[in-house]
C-alpha positions as CSV (number, residue, x, y, z in Angstrom):
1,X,15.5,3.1,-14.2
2,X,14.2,5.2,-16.9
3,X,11.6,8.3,-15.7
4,X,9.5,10.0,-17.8
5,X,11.8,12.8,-19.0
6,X,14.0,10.4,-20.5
7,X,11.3,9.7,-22.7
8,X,11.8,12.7,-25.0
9,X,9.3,14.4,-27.1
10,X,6.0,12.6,-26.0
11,X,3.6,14.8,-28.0
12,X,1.2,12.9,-30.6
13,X,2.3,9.3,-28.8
14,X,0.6,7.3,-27.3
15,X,1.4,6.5,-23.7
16,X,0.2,3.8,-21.7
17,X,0.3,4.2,-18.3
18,X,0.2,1.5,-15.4
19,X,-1.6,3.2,-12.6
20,X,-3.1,2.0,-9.5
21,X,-6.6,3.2,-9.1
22,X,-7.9,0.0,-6.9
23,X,-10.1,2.7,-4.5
24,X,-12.5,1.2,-2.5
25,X,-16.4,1.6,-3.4
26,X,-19.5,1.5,-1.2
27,X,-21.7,0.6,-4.3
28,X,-20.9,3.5,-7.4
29,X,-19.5,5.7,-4.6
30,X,-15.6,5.8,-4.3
31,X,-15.1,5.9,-0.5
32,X,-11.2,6.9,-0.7
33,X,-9.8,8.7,-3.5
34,X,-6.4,9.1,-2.7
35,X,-4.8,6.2,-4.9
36,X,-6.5,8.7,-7.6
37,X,-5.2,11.8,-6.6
38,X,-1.5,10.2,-6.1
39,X,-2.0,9.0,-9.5
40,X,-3.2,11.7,-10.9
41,X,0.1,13.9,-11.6
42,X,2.1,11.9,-13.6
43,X,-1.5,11.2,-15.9
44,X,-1.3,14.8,-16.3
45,X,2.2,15.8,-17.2
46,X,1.9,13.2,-19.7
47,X,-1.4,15.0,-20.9
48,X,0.2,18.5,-20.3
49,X,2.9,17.3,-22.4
50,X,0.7,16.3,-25.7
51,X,1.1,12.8,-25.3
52,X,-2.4,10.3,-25.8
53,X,-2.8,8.8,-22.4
54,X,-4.2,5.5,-22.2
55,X,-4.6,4.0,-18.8
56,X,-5.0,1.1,-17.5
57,X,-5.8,-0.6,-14.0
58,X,-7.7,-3.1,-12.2
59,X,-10.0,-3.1,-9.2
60,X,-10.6,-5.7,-7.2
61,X,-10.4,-9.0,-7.9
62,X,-13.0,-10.4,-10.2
63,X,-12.5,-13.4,-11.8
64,X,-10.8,-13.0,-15.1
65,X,-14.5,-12.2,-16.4
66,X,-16.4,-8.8,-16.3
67,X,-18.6,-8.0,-12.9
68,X,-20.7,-4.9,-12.9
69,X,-19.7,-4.2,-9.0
70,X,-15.4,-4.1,-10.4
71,X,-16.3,-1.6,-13.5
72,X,-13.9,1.2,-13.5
73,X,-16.7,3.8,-15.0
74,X,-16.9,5.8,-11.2
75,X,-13.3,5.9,-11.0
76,X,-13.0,7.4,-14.6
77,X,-15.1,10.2,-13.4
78,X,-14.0,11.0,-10.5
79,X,-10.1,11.0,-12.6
80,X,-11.3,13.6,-14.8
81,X,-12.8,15.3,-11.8
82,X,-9.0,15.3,-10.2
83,X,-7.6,16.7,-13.4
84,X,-9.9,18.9,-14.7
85,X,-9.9,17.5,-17.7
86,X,-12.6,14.8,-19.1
87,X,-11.6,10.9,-19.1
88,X,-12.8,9.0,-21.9
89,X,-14.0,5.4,-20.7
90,X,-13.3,2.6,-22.6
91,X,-16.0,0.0,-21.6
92,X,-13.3,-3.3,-22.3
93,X,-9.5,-3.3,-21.8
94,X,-8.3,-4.9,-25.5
95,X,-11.5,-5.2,-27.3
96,X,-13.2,-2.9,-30.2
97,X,-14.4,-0.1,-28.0
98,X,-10.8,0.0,-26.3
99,X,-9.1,-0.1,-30.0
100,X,-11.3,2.7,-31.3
101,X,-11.2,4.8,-28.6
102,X,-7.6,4.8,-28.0
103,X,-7.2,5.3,-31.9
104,X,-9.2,8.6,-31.9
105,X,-7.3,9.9,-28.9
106,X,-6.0,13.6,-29.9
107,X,-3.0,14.7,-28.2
108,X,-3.2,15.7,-24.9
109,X,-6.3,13.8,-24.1
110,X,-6.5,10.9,-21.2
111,X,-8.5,7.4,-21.9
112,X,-9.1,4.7,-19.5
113,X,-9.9,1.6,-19.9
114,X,-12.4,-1.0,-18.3
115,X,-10.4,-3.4,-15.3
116,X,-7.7,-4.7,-17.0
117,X,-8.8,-8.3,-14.2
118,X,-11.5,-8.4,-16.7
119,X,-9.1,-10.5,-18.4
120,X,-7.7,-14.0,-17.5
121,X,-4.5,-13.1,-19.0
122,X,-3.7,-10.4,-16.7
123,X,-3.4,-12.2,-13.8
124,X,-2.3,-15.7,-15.9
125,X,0.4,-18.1,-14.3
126,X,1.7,-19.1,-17.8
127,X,3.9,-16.7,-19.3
128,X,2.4,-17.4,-22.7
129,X,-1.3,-16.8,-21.5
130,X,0.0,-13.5,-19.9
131,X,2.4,-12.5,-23.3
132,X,-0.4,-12.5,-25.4
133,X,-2.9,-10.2,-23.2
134,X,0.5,-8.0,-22.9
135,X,0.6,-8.0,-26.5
136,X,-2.7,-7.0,-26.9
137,X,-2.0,-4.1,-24.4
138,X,1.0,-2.6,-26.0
139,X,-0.4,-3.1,-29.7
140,X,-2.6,0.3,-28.1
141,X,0.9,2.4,-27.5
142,X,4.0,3.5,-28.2
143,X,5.6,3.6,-25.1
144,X,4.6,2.2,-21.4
145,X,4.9,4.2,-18.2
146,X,4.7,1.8,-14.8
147,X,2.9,4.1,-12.0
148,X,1.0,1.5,-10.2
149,X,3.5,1.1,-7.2
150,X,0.8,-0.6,-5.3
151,X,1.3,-3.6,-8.2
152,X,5.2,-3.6,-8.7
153,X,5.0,-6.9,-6.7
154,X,3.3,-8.6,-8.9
155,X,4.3,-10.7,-11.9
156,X,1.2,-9.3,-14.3
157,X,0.9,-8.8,-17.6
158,X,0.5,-4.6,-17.6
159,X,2.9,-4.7,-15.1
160,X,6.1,-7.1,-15.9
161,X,5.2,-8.3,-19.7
162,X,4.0,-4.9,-21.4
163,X,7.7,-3.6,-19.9
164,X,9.1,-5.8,-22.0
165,X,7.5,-5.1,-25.4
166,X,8.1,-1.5,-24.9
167,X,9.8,1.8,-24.2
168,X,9.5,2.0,-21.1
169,X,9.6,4.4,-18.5
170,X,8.6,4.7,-14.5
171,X,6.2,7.2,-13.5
172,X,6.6,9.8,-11.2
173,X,4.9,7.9,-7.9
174,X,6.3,4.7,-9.1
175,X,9.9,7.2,-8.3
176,X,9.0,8.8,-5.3
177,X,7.8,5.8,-3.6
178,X,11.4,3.4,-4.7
179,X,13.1,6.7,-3.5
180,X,11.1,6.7,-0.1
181,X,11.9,2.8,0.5
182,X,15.7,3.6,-0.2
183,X,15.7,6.1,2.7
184,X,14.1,3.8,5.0
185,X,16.8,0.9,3.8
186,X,20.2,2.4,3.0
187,X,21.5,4.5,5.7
188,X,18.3,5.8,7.1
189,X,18.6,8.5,9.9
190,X,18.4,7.6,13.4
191,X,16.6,6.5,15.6
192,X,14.8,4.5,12.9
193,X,11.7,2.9,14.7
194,X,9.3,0.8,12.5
195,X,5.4,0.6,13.8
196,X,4.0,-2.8,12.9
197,X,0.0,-3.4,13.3
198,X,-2.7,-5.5,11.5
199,X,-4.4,-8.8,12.2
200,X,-1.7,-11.5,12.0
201,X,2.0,-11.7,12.7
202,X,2.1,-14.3,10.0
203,X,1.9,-11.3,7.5
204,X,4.9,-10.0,8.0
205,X,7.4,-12.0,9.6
206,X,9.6,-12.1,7.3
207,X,9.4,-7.8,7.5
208,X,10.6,-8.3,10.8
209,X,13.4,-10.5,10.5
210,X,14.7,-8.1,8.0
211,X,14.4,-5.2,10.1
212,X,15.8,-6.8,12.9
213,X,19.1,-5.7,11.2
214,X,18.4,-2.5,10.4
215,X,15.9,-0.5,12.8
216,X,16.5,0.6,16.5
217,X,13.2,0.1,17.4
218,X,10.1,-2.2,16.9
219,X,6.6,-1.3,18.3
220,X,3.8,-4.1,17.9
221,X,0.5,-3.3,18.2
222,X,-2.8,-5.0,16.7
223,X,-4.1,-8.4,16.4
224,X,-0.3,-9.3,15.8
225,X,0.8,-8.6,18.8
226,X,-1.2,-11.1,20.7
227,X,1.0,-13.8,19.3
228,X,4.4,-12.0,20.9
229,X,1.9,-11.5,24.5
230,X,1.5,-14.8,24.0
231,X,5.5,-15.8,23.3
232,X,5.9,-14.1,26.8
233,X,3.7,-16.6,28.5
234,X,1.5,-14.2,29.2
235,X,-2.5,-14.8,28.8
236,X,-4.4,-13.7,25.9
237,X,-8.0,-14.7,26.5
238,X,-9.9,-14.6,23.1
239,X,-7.7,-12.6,21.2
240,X,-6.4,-13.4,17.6
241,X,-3.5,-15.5,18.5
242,X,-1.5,-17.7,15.9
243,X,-0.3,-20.6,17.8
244,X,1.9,-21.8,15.1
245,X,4.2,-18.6,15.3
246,X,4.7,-18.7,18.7
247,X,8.2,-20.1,18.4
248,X,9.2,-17.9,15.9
249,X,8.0,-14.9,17.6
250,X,10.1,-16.1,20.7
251,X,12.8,-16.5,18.4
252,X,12.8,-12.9,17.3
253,X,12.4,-11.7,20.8
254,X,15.8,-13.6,21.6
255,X,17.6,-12.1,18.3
256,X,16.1,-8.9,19.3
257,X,18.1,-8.6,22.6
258,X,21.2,-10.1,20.9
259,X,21.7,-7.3,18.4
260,X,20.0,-4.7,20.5
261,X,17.1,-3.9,18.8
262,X,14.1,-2.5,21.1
263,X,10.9,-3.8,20.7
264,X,8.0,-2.4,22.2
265,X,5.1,-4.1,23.3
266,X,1.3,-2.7,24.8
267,X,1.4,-2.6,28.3
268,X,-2.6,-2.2,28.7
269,X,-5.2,-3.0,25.7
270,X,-8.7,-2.7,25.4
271,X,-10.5,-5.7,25.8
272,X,-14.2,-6.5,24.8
273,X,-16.7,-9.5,25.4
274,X,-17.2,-9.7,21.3
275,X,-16.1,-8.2,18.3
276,X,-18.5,-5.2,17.7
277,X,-18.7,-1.8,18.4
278,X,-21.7,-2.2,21.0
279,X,-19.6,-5.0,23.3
280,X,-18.4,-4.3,26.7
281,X,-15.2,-3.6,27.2
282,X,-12.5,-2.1,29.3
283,X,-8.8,-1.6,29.7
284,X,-6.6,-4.0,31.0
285,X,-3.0,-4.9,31.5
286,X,-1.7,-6.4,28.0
287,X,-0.3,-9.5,30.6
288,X,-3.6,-9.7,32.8
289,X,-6.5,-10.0,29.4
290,X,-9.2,-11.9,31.3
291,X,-9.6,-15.2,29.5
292,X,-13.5,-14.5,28.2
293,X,-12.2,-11.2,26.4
294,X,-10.6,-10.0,23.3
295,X,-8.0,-7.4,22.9
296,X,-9.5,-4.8,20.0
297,X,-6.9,-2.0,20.7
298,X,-3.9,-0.8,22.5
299,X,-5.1,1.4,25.9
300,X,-4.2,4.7,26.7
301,X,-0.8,3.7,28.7
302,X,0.4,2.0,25.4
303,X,-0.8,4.9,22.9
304,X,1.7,7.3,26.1
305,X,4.3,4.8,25.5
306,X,4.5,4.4,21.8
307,X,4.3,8.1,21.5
308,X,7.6,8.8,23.8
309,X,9.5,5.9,21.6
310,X,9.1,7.7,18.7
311,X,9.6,11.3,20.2
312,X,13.3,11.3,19.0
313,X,13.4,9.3,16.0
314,X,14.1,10.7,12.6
315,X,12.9,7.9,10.6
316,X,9.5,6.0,11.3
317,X,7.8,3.2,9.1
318,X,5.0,2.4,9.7
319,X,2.3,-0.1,8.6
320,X,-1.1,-1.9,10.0
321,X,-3.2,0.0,12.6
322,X,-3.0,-0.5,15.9
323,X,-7.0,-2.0,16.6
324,X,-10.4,-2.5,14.9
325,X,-9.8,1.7,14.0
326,X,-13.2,0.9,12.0
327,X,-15.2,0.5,15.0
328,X,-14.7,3.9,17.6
329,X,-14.3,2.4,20.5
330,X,-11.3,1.0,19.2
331,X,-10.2,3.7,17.5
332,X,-8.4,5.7,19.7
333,X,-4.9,3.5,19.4
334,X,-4.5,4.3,15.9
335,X,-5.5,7.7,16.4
336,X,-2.9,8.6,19.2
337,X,0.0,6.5,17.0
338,X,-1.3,8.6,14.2
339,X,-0.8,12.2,15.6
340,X,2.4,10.9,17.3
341,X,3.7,10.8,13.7
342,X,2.5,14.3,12.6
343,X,3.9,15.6,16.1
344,X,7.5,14.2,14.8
345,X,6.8,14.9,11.1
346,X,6.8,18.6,12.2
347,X,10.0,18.6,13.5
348,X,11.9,17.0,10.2
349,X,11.4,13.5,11.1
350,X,10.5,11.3,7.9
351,X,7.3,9.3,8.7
352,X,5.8,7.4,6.1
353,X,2.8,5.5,6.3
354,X,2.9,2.3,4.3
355,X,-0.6,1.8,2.5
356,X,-3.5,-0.2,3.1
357,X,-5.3,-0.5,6.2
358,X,-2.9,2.2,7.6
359,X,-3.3,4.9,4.8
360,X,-7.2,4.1,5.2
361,X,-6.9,5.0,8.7
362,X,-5.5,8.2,8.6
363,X,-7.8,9.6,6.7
364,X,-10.5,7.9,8.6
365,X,-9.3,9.1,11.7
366,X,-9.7,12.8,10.3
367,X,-6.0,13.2,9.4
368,X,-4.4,15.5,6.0
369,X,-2.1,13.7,4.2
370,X,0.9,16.0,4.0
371,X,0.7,15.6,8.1
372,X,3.2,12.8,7.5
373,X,6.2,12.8,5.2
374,X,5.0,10.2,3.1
375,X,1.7,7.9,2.4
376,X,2.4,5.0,0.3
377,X,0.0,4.0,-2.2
378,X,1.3,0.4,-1.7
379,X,1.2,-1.5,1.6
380,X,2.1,-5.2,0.1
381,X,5.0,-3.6,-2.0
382,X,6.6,-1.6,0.6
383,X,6.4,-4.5,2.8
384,X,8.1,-6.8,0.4
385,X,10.3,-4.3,-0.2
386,X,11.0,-4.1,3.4
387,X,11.9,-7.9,2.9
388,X,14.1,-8.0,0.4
389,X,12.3,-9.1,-1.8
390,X,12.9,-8.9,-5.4
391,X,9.7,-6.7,-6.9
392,X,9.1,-8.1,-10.6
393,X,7.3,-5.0,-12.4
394,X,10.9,-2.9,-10.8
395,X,13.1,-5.7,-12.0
396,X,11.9,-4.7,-15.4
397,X,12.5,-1.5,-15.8
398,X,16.0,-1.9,-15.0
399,X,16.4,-4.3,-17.6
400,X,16.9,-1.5,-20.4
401,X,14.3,-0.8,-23.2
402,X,12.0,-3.6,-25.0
């Protein structure tokens, strides 16, 4: 794949740029600006290099139509905040405002432009619906960059189709996350332990099959891991359980001990009466949950435990918290797996956090960024990734120039 300095001399063209800038907002107010600031480098090199940047990217997911609550206008301002420089805001993606404003650009200068989900093309199951919004999008350019990692999994117009109706080009977190992922798949350094959290097993079995065959270790923790407890025959009271993946949860347990893979399981969780921050709750053994309470975390024997199986590794991956981090009595899982990762970062390990809830927690939780050796800016593409599966907007670029 194409990076940017293959591009050549980018002054006076015009650029357009693929970012992912889908930050959550509590009304106007962005609550988590590091998709921004990850995004923010390549924007400016481009700038710092003459070129007419012209971004685009979507947030949320409104319905092909514009909603006042998905505008892009706080994120543009917060952008130019990032690099110093003004954005100019384009209130549509392809219409008039977004023609004349990308045609008065002056090199060096940075445009955005309104959610590109405005549109029902972007997001169009026919190819020819999608085509012509692409078409629309690269009539604005010269040459395309792809930077939003956190959509490179996703057959979209500004992500697969624009690629192929111009020079393109990937951007430089687009880069560092593919180069990040091949660490963690080709020859990674060992131990390799992978940390798997969230709500439901369902979401990443297929993550875990994969991995079976690569990593030394698997530590479960969150709602998920209810569903192995459960596998064990052990009871779960009113915890998030998937009954329908019970078999295949005992079937991984089963290929786990054949190929000698270690997985690691909570052996104490806090339980609560009902899901809120007020309930009653205790610690328990993760086999003795009484059967009118809920595991919300892992307990402080399992947060020990997980912290001296990653001690010695070298390479960690991990994605999904390990509770309801969102409510503090829940918290302190997360936290402790967390810190376990900056302990081990600090000694040359390579821990990268894979986006989404995860990356939201960190930071939460109080933590820098460059405590860990890498925060991804996508969780469902580093898990698919993870997979092996194929990643359409990637794909692309490898397919040569438009």
């Amino acid at each position: 794949m194409k990076t940017t300095s293959d591009l050549g001399d980018l002054r006076g063209k015009r650029v357009l740029v693929r970012s992912d800038l889908n930050v959550p907002l509590d009304g106007t107010t962005i609550t988590d600006d590091g998709r921004i600031r990850a995004s923010a480098p390549t924007i400016k090199g481009l700038a710092d290099a003459g070129a007419r940047v012209i971004v685009c990217a979507h947030l949320g997911r409104p319905k092909g139509a514009p909603e006042a609550k998905y505008s892009l206008a706080p994120v543009a301002k917060r952008l130019g905040e990032v690099l110093g420089a003004d954005v100019v805001f384009a209130d549509d993606t392809v219409g008039d405002d977004a023609k004349a404003k990308a045609a008065a650009l002056q090199d060096g200068q940075v445009l955005l432009l309104e959610n590109l989900r405005f549109n029902a093309g972007e997001t169009a199951k026919a190819d020819d619906e999608r085509s012509a919004f692409a078409g629309e999008l690269a009539s604005l350019a010269d040459v395309f960059v792809s930077d939003g990692f956190g959509v490179v999994h996703r057959k979209q117009a500004s992500v697969y189709d624009v690629a192929r109706l111009l020079p393109h080009a990937t951007g430089d977190l687009v880069s560092t996350e593919v180069d990040v992922l091949r660490r963690l798949t080709k020859d990674p350094e060992r131990p390799y332990a992978v940390v798997l959290g969230g709500a439901k097993v369902s979401d990443k079995l297929g993550v875990i099959g994969n991995l079976l065959g690569t990593a030394d270790r698997l530590l479960i923790g969150g709602g998920m891991v209810f569903t192995f407890l459960a596998a064990q025959g052990h009871e779960v009271g009113k915890s998030l359980l998937e009954t329908d993946q019970i078999d295949t949860v005992k079937g991984y347990l089963e290929r786990a001990e054949k190929e000698g893979v270690e997985i690691v399981l909570p052996v104490d969780v806090v339980a609560a009466d009902a899901f809120s921050a007020d309930a009653a709750h205790e610690v328990v053994a993760a086999d003795a949950i009484p059967a009118d309470r809920m595991g919300l975390d892992i307990g402080p024997a399992s947060s020990a435990l997980f912290a001296e199986k990653l001690a010695d590794c070298r390479t960690v991956f991990w994605n999904g918290p390990m509770g309801a981090f969102e409510m503090e009595p829940y918290a302190a899982g997360t936290k402790a797996l967390a810190q376990a990762l900056v302990d081990i970062t600090s000694r040359g390990a390579l821990t990268v956090v894979g986006g989404g809830d995860s990356a939201a927690a960190v930071r939460q939780l109080g933590f820098a960024d460059d405590g860990f050796g890498h925060i991804s800016t996508g969780g469902g593409a580093s898990l698919e990734y993870l997979e092996g599966k194929e990643l359409p907007g990637l794909t692309v670029l490898e397919e040569g120039d438009a």
